[in-house]
N, C-alpha and C positions, 0 to 999 in steps of 0.2 A: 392897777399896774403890778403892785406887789405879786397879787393873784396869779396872773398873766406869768409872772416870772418863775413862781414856784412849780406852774402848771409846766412849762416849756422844760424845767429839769426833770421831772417824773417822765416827760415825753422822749428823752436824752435818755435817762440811767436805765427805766426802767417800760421801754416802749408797750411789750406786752400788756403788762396791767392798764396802761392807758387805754390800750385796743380793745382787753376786754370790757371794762368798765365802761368803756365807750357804745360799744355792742348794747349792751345791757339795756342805757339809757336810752339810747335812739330805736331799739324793738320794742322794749316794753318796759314803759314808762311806769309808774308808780300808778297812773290814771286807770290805764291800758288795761294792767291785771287788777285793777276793782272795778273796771266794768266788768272785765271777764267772768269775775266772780258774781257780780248782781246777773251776769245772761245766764250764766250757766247753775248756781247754787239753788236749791229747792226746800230746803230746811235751813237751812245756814242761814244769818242776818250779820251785814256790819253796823254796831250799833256804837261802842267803844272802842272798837278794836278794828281798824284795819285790815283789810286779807294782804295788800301789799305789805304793809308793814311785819306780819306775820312771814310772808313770802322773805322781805328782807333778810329778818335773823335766823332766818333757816336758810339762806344762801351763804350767809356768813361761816356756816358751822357747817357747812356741806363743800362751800371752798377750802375750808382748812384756815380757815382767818380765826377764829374762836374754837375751842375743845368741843364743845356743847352746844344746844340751846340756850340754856340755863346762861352760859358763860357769853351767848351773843345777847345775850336780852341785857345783861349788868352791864356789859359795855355801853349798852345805847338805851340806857333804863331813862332818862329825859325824851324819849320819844314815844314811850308810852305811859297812856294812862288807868292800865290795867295792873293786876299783878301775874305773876311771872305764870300763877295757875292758868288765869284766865287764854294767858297767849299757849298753854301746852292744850286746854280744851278745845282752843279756836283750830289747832294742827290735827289734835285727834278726832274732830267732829266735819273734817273736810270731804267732801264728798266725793268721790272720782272720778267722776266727770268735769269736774274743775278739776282736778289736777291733770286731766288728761287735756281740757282743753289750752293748759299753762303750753306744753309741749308742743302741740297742734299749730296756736298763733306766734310760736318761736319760729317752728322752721317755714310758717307761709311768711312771714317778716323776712325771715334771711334769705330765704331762694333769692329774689333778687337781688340781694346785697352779693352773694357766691357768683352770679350770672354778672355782674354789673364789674366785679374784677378780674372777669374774665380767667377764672381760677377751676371752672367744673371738669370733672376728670372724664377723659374718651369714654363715649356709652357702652359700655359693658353687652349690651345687645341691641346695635344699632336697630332703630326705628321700634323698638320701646321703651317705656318708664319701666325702668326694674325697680320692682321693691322685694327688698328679704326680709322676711318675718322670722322672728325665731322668741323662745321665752325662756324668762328669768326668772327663776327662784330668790324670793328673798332670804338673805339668811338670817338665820336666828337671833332673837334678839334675850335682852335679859330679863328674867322672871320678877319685873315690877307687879304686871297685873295679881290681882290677889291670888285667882283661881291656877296659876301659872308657879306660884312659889313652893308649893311639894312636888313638881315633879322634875325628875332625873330628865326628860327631855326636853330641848329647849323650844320654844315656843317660836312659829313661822309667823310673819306679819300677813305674808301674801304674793301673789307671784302676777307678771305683766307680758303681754304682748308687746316686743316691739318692733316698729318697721323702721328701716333703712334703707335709705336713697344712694347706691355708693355713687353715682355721677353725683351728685352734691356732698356728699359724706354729711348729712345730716338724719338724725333719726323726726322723721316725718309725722312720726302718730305711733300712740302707745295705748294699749287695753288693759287698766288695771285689773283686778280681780283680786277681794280678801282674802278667801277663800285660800290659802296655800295648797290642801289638797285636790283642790280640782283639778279636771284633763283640762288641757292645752284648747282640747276638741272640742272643751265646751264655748268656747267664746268664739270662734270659729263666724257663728252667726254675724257678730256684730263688725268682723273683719271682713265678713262678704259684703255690706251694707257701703263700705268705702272702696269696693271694687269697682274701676272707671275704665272704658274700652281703650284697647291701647297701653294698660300695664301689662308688667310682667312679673311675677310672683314667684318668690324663687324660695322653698325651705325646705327640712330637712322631712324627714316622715313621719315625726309624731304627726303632721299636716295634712299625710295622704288620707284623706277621707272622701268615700264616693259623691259624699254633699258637696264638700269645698271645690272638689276638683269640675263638677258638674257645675255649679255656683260662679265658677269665675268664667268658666264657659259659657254660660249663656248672658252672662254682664260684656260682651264681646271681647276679653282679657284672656291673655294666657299665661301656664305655668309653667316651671321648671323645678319638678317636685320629688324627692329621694320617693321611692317604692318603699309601702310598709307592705310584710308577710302576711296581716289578716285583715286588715281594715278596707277594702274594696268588694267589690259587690257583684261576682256574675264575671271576673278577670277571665279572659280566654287568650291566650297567644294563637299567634296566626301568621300561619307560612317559615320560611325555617329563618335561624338567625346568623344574621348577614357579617361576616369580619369587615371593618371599617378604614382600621391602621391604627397607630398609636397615638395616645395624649401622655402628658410627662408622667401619671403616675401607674399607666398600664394599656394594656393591648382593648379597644374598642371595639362592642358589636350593635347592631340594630335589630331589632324585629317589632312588628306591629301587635298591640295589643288590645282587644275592647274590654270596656267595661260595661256595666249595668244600674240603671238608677230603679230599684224598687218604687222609691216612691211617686216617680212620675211616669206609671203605665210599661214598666220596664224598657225605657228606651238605652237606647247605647251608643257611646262613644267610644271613636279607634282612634289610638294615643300613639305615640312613637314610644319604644321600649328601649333605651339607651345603657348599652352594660359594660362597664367597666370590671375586666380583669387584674386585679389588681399585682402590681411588681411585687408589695410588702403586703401580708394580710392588716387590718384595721386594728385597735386595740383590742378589740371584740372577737378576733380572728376570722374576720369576714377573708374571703378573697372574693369578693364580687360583690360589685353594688350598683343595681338600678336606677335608674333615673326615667321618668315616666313625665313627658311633655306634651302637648299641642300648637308648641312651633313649629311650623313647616319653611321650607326654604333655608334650614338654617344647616350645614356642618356638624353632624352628632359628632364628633371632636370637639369640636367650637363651643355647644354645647356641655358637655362632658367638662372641661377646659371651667366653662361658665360656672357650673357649680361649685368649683373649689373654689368660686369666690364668696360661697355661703360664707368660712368661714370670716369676712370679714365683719357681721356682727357680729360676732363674738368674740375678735378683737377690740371692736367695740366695747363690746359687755370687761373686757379685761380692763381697757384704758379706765372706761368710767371708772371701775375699782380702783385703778390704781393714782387718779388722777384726783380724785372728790371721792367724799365721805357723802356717799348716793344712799348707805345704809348704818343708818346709826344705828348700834343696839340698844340706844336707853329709848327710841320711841317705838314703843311696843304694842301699841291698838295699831290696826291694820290701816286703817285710812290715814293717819300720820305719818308709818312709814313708807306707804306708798307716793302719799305727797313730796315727801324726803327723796324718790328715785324719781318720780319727775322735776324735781328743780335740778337733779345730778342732772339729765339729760336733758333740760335747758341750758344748763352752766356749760353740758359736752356741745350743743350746737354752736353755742354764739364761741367756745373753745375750738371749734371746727370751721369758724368764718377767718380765726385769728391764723390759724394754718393755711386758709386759704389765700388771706392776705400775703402771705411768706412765700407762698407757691407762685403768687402773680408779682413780688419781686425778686424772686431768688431761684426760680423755673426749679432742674432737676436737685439743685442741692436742696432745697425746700421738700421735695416728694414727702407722700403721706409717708412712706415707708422708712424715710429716713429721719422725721423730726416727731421726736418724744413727748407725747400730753403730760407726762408726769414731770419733766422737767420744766416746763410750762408752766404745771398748775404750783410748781415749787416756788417758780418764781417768784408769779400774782398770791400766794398764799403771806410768801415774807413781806411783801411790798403794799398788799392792798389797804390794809389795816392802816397805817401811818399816810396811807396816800387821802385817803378818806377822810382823814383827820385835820390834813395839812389844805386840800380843796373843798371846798364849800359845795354844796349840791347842786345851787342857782352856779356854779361856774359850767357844772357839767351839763345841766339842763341847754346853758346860753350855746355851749358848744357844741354839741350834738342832736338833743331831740327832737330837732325841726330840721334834719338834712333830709334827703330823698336818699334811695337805693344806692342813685350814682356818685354825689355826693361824700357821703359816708366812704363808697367802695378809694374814694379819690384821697380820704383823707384817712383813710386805714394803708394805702400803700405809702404816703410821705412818712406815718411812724412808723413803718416795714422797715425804711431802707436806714433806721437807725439801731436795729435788732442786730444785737452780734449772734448771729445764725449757728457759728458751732456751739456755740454754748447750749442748744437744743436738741443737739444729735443725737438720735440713739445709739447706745453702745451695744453691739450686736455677741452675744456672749455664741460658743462652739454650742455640739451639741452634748445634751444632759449626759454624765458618765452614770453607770448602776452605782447604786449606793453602796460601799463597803461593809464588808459582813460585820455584824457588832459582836464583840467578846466583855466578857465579865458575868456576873451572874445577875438573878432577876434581882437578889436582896440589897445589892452594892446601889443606894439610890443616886448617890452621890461621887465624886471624883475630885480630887484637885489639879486643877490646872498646873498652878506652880509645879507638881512634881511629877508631870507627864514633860514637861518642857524639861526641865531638870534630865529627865535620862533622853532624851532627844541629845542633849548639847553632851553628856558625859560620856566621855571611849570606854572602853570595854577594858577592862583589865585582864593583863596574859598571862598567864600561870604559870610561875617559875617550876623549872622541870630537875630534879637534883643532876 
């Protein structure tokens, strides 16, 4: 009862963090991700050490609940019987295909919990699954590794594919890769191997490649993919190009265009050629920019219009930054930090179910566009840590891990309607002014405050005249 009681306050003060911690428990249970890790791990063994466990204190310090690893493992050092080396090996020695498939069984668990409250946003291109792919550099991290400590450049852990669903706002599947320097184009392969007839593929043009584009073509799937200037094969335009009318950020044309697959007997495919003139040149000084598809039936506006929803992964990619520590720079071998941005982008989905839950009780005041991850994750960052401390695991296991889709979807909108909703607004700042010219010289490193305010507040003295 005591339990029961302290439980129903955390569910009052602090709804959020109940919803996500709840999420957590009833997707993926502590069980869940050590099966995942025995299907998927091929070198790796749990022998002392947990993968959930591991998984744990590295959600902890990717929430913002602990600084560190280091500092989430001393928090919760009674749950393990390792040392603290032992849990940094178990992070660096993770393979990516577990980490990838940590993501994968995130967003098949939550589609239906999204579908079940009735929360998934209008299809972006009725009568397909759109998915946007786009990739993420990791950024650098600090020069622990030995071989990494004399140079002036900082060390890449590794860089990731990832896809997003924006009718679910869930990122669906992710392609790690160590490698930092690698092309985009090289993992391409294994992105065509999850192509299913019936999506629709939507990215920028490091993508346009004559393989991918043929690739998702003959998977029965089509694309809506930016035009890159060299990477296509055999391009011919055909017949002249057509004016359209206008989309909001410029004057629309069409024309048809084939391409050519070298490596399968030179056959060819005719693309729709979608061209956008642009009102403002791009930051690159583009004034026009292609767009090359194989939907038919649809509005090249409609279209055109469609792409600019590319960038909402990379709105994405901004929230995760700003929301979770998706990139720590003290984990510095490549498969550690990559396991590090897929827990961020487990932590961003089942953070993207707790939005959705808001949207199914607070409709337009809820919209993606108006409620902030980062004040969210401020929240659950202040709150989780004592919440944790104050409910027992067996309370949350009793309450959640055995709900259904619908269930869950039922008892995520009665802690909704306890959420004070502006408290999650985003504050929508004007747009950026140019930065003011800088005066002083190179040698001045320094300045003091106090006596730049000092002649702000003092008048000017007027100079007696005889």
């Amino acid at each position: 009862m005591a339990l029961s009681k302290v439980f129903e306050r955390f569910a009052l003060h602090s709804p959020v963090t109940v919803m996500l911690r709840g999420i957590l428990e009833s997707t993926l249970p502590d069980e869940r991700i050590d099966e995942l890790f025995c299907a998927h791990a091929k070198r790796q063994y749990e022998h002392e050490l947990l993968f959930s466990t591991a998984v744990g204190a590295l959600s902890l310090a990717v929430c913002g609940v602990h600084k560190s690893v280091n500092a989430a493992y001393t928090a919760r050092r009674e749950e393990f019987t390792v040392s603290v080396i032992s849990l940094y090996n178990k992070l660096k020695g993770t393979e990516i295909q577990v980490s990838r498939a940590l993501v994968r069984e995130t967003a098949r668990r939550l589609e239906p919990v999204v579908r079940a409250l009735g929360a998934t946003l209008p299809p972006p291109l009725p009568g397909f699954r759109l998915k946007i792919i786009d990739g993420n550099h990791l950024s650098g991290t600090e020069r622990r590794i030995k071989e990494t400590r004399t140079l002036h450049s900082r060390p890449l852990p590794g860089q990731a594919l990832v896809v997003l669903e924006p009718e679910l706002m869930l990122a669906t599947d992710v392609f790690p890769c160590e490698d930092a320097y690698a092309q985009e184009r090289s993992l391409l392969g294994e992105v065509l191997k999850t192509v299913q007839p019936g999506d629709a593929w939507m990215a920028d043009r490091n993508f346009c490649t004559t393989l991918f584009l043929f690739g998702i073509a003959d998977r029965g799937a089509h694309f809506v993919v930016r035009e890159h200037a060299s990477t296509l094969c055999g391009k011919t335009l055909a017949g002249r190009r057509r004016k359209i009318g206008r989309c909001e950020t410029g004057m629309v044309y069409e024309q048809k265009m084939t391409i050519v697959n070298r490596d399968d007997n030179d056959r060819q495919m005719v693309l729709r050629r979608i061209t956008i003139r642009l009102d403002k040149p791009t930051r690159h000084g583009e004034r026009e920019i292609h767009i090359l598809t194989n939907v038919s039936r649809r509005s090249a506006i409609k279209l055109a219009e469609l792409y600019r929803k590319r960038w909402t992964i990379e709105n994405a990619f901004q929230e995760l930054g700003q929301a979770f520590e998706s990139e720590i720079n003290t984990l510095c071998y490549p498969k550690a930090a990559l396991l590090c941005f897929c827990v961020g982008l487990y932590l961003y989905n089942a953070l993207s179910v707790v939005k959705a839950a808001l949207r199914a009780v607070y409709h337009e005041e809820a919209a993606v566009e108006n409620i902030s991850g980062y004040y969210l994750s401020d929240e659950i960052s202040a709150v989780y840590g004592g919440m944790m401390v104050a409910i027992s695991p067996r309370q949350w296991t009793h309450n959640f891990a055995h709900l259904t889709p619908r269930q869950l979807a039922n008892l995520l909108k009665q802690l909704a309607h306890n959420v004070r909703i502006r408290q999650f607004r985003k504050h929508k700042r004007g747009p950026k002014k140019p930065p003011p010219k800088r005066t002083g010289g190179l040698r001045n490193k320094h300045v003091s405050t106090a006596r730049l305010l000092l002649k702000r507040t003092s008048k000017p003295t007027t100079a007696l005249t005889a």
